[in-house]
C-alpha positions in Angstrom: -30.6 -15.6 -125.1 -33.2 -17.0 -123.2 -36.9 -17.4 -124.7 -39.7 -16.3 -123.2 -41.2 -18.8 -120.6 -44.7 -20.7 -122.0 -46.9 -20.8 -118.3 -48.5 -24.0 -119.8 -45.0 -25.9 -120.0 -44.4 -29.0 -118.4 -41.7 -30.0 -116.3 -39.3 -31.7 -118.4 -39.6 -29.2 -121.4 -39.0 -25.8 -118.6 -35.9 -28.3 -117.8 -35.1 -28.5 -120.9 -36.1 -24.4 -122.5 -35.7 -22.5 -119.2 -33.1 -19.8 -118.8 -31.6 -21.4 -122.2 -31.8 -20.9 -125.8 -30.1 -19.9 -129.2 -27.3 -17.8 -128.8 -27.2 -14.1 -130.4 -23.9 -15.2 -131.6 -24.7 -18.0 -134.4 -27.3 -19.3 -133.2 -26.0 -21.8 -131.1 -28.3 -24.4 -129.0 -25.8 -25.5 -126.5 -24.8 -22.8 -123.8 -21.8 -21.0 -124.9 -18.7 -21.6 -122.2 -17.6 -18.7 -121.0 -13.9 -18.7 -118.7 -12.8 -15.3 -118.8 -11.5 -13.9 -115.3 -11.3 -10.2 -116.4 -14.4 -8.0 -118.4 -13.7 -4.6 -119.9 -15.8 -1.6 -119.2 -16.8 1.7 -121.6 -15.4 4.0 -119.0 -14.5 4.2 -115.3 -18.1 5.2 -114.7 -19.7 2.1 -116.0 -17.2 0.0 -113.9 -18.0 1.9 -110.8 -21.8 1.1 -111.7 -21.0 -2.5 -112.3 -19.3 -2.5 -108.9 -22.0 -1.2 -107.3 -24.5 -3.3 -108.8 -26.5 -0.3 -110.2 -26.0 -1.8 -113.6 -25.9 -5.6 -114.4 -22.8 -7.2 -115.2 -19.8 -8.9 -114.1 -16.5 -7.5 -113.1 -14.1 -10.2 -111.8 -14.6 -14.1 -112.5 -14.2 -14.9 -109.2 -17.8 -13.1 -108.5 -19.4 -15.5 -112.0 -19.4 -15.6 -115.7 -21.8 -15.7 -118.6 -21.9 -19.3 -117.7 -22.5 -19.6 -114.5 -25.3 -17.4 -115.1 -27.4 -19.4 -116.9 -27.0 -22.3 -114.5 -27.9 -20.1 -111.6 -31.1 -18.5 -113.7 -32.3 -22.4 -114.7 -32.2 -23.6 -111.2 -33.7 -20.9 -109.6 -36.7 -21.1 -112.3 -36.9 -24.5 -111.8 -37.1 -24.3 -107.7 -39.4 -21.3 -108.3 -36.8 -18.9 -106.4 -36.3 -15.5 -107.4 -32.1 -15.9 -107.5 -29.4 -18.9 -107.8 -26.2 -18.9 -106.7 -23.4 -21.1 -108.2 -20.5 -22.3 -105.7 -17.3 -24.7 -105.9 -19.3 -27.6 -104.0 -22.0 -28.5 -101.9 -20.0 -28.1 -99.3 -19.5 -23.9 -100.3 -23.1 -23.7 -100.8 -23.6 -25.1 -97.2 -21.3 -22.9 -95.3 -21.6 -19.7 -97.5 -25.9 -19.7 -96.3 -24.9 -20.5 -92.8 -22.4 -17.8 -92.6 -24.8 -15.5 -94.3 -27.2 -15.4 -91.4 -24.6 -16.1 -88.5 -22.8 -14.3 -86.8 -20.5 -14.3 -83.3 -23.0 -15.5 -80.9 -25.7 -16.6 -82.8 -27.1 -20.1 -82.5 -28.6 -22.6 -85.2 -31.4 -25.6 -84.5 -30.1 -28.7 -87.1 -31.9 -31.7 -87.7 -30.2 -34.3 -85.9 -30.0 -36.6 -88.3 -27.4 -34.5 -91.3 -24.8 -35.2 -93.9 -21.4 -36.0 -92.2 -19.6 -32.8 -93.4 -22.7 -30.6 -92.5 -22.4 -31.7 -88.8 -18.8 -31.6 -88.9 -18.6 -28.2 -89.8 -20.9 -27.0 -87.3 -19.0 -28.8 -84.6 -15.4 -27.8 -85.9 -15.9 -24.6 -87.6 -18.7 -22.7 -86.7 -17.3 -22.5 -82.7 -14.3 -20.9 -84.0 -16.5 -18.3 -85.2 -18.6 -18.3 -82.0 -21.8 -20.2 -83.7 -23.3 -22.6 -81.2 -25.3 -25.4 -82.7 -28.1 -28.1 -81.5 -29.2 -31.3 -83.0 -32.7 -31.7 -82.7 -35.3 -34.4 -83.4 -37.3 -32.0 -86.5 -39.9 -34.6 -86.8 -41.2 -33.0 -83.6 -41.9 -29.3 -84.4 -42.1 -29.0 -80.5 -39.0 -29.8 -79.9 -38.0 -27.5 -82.6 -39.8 -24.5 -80.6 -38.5 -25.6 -77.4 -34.9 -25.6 -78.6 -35.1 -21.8 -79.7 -33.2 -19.5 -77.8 -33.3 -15.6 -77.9 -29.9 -16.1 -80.1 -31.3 -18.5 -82.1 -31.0 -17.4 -86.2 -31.0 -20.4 -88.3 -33.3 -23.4 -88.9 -31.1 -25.7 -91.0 -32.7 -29.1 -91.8 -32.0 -32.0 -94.8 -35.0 -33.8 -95.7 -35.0 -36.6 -96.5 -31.8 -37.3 -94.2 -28.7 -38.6 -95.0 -28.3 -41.9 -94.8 -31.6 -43.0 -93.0 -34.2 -41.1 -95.0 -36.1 -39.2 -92.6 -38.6 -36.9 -93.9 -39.5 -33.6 -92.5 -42.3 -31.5 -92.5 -41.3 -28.8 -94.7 -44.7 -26.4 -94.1 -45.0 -27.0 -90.5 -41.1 -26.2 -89.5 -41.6 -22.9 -91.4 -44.3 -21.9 -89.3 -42.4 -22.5 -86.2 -39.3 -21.1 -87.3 -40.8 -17.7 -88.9 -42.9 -17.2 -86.0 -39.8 -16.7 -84.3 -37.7 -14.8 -87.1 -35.4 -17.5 -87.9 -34.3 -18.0 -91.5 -35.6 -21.3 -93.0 -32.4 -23.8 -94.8 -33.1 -26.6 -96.4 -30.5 -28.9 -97.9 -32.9 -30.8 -100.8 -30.1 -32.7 -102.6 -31.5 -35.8 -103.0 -34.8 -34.5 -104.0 -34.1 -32.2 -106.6 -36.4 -29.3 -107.8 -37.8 -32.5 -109.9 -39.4 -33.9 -106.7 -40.0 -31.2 -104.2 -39.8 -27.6 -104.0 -38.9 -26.5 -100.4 -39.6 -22.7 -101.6 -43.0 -23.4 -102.0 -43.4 -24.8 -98.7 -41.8 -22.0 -96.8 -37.9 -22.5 -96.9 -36.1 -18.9 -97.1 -33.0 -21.0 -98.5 -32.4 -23.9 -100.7 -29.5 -25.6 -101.0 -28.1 -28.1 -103.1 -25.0 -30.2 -104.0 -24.8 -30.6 -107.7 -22.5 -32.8 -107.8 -24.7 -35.0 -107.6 -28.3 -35.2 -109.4 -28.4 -31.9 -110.6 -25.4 -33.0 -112.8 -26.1 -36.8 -112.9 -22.9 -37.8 -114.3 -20.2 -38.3 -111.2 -17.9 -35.6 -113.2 -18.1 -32.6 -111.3 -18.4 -31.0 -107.9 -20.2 -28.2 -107.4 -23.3 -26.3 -105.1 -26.0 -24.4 -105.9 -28.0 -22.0 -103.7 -31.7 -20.4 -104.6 -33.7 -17.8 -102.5 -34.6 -13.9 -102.7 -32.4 -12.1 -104.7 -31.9 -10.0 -101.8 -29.9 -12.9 -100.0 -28.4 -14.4 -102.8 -26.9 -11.3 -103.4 -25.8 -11.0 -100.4 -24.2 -14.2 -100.3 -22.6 -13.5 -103.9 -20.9 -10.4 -102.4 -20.2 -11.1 -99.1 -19.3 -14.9 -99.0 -18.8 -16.6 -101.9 -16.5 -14.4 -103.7 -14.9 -13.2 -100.5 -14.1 -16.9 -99.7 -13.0 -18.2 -103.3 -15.6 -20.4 -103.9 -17.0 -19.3 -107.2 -17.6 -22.1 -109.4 -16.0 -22.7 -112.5 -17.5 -22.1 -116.3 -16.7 -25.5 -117.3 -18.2 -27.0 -114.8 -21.7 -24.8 -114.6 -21.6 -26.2 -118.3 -21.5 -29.4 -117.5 -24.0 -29.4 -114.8 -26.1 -27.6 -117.7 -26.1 -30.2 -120.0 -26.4 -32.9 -116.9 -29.6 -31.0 -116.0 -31.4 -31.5 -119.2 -32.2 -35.2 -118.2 -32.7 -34.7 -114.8 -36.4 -35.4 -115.4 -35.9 -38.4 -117.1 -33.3 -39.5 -115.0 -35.2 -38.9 -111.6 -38.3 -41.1 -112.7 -35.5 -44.1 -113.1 -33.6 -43.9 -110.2 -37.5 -43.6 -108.4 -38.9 -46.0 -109.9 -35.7 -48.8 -109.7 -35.4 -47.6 -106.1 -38.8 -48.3 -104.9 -38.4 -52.4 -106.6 -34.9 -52.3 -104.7 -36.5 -51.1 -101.7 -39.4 -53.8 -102.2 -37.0 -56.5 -102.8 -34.7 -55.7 -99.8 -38.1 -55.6 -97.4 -38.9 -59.1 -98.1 -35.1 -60.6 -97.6 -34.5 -62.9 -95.0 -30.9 -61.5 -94.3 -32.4 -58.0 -94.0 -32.9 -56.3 -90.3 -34.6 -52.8 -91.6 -35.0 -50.9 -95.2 -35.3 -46.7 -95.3 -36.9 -45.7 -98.1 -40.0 -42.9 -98.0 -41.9 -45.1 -100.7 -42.4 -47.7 -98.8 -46.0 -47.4 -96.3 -43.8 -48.9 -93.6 -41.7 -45.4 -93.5 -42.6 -43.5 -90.3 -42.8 -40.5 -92.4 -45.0 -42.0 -95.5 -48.0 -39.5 -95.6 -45.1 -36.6 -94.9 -43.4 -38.1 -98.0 -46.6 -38.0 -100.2 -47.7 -35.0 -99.3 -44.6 -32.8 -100.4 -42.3 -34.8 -102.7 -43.5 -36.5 -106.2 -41.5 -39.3 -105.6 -39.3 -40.7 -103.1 -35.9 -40.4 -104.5 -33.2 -42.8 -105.8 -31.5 -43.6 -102.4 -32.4 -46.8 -100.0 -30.7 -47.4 -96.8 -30.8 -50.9 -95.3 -29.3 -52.6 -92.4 -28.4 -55.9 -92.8 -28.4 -58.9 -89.9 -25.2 -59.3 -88.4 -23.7 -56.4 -87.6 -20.5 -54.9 -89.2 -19.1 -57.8 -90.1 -22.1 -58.7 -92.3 -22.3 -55.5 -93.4 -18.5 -55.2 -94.7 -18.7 -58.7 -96.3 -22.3 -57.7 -98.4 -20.8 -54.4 -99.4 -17.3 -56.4 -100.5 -19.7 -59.1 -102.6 -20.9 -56.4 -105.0 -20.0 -56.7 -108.5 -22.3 -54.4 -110.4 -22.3 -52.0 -107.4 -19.3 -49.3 -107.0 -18.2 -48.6 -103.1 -18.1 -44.8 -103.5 -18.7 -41.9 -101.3 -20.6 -40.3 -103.8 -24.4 -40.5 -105.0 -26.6 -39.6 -107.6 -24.7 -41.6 -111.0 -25.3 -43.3 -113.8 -23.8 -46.4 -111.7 -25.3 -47.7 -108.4 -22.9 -46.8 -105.8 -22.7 -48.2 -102.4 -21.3 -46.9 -98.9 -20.9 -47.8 -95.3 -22.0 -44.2 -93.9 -20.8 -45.1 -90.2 -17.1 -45.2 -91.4 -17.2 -43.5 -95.1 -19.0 -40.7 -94.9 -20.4 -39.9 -91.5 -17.3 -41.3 -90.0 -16.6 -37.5 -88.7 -19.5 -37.9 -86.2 -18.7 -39.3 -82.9 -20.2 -43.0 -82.6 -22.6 -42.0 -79.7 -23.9 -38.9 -81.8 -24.1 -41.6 -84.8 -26.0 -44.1 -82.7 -28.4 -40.9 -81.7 -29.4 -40.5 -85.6 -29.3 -44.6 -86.3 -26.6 -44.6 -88.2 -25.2 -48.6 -87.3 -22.9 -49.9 -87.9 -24.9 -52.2 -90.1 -26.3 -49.5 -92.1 -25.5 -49.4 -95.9 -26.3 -46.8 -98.3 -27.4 -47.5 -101.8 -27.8 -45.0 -104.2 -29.6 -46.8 -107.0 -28.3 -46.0 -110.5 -29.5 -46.4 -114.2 -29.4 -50.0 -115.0 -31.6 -52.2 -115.4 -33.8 -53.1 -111.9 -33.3 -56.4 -112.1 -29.7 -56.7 -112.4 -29.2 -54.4 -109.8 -31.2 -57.1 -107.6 -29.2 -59.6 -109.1 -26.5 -58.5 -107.8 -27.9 -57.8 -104.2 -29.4 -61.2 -103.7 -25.9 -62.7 -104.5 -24.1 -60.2 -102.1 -26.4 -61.7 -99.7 -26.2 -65.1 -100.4 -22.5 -64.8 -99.6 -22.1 -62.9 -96.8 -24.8 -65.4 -95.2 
């Protein structure tokens, strides 16, 4: 049971209240955790209504549960959409909104610079499905316009980028792409609906993988999708369950209760971030630093303008090349070497052979991904031990 939305809430208590509240059954606070598979109807007639979606409900667990449910209603409050979507990663979010709007001889414009797994799968599996695909430079919305073809469908872009942290021009790509009747993607993980809402600006879809902020706690994987209820439905019915990718009750609950901090814990990871990014700027041993906080970013006023803050994720190269690289990432003792992001702990990566290995070198050079580029996603400890720990990786690997 849900209570009825105050308009003069602020963010962390609709994180907190929305799409949640005391059950009808007890009372309880917590979301109750639903796993059933199968539902019983009153008659054949309500089933068939079900089915059809004239009535509300849920017939099969592979299509979502009570759980799942609350998740997708909090989510899409929060991002200001009229539907969410639950799926079994980030991944099944990704692929389940491209496949929704593409067809057999349809093309998509991507930013150039995109998650490892995104590009993969438009260069592996999309072409078996007849989807052509181009990278393009999307801080340019002329090269956007001039890379639209008659077959063109999909605009899919990440902002900011992962690893380097390019922002994009949310408002101005939606322009460009509407004008010409493409649908508007937008992968926001690292933002959350805490720091920018891609709706708002003109996205038809966002996208999310929860495994990381949304949840906050490295203990599940899962996606989430928000939009019209017109194509969330769609992709509910004709991609998500039809694929298997329906996400779990025990995990929607635990993104749940992960996203009842995620104000609290976005305004750390910022705020430690920006001092990380700060203190990395001014190191001797340090070649370049990526973080959209810093006036130095190419995309600084883009930054200001549509996200609160600038996330919890710095990229840095270091001086000499991989080598140097490998040996600063190996001298970390408070830092974790892990593909993922978003955590409690600060986690660290080598993107050019972790997780944007499946990109050709040449492609990766294209989107700066060096071979001396780390990836730091800033956890919940204290700043200065977090530095700590930098400024000794440093001092041993030079």
């Amino acid at each position: 049971m849900s209570p009825i939305k105050n308009v003069n809430w602020q963010v962390n208590t609709e994180i907190v209240h929305t799409a949640q509240g005391p059950s009808k059954e007890g009372g309880m606070i917590t979301q109750g955790l639903y796993p059933a598979v199968g539902y019983a109807f009153q008659s054949i007639e309500h089933a068939e209504a079900v089915v059809s979606g004239k009535e509300e409900g849920v017939h099969y667990g592979r299509y979502g549960n009570p759980t799942l449910k609350a998740l997708e209603e909090k989510v899409a409050a929060l991002e200001g959409g009229e539907a969410g979507l639950g799926l079994s990663s980030g991944m099944a979010a990704i692929s389940s909104a491209l496949l929704a709007f593409l067809k057999q001889g349809d093309h998509v414009i991507c930013t150039k610079d995109i998650y490892g797994n995104t590009f993969k799968f438009l260069n592996t599996m999309a072409p078996r499905f007849g989807i052509t695909s181009d990278f393009v430079d999307c801080t340019n919305s002329q090269e956007v316009e001039k890379a639209i073809r008659e077959n063109t469908k999909v605009l899919f872009i990440e902002t900011p980028s992962n690893p380097v942290l390019t922002v994009l021009d949310i408002e101005k790509l939606a322009i460009v792409a509407h004008k010409h009747g493409l649908k508007v993607i937008i992968d926001s993980t690292f933002m959350t609906p805490y720091l920018q809402k891609p709706l708002e600006l003109g996205a038809d879809l966002v996208v999310h993988s929860a495994t990381k902020y949304l949840n906050g706690h490295g203990d599940v994987l899962a996606g989430i999708i928000v939009g019209s209820k017109k194509d969330v439905d769609n992709i509910r019915k004709n991609f998500m369950a039809d694929l298997g990718q329906s996400l779990s009750a025990w995990d929607a609950f635990l993104v749940l209760r992960g996203l009842k901090t995620l104000g609290l814990r976005m305004e750390k990871h910022c705020q430690t971030a920006l001092e990380v990014a700060e203190f990395l700027s001014s190191h001797p041993a340090i070649k370049k630093v990526y973080y959209p906080g810093l006036t130095t970013h190419p995309q600084y006023e883009v930054a200001q303008k549509q996200m609160k803050h600038s996330g919890g994720i710095v990229s840095f190269e270091v001086k000499g090349g991989l080598s140097a690289a490998k040996e600063m990432i190996n001298a970390l003792k408070l830092a974790f070497i892990s593909f993922s992001l978003g955590d409690p702990e600060t986690l660290v990566q080598h993107p050019a052979s972790m997780t944007h290995a499946a990109i050709p070198a040449e492609e990766r050079a294209k989107s700066k991904i060096t071979d001396e580029l780390i990836r730091l996603s800033v956890g919940l400890e204290d700043a200065k031990d977090i530095i700590d720990d930098l400024e000794q990786a440093l001092s041993k690997a030079y």
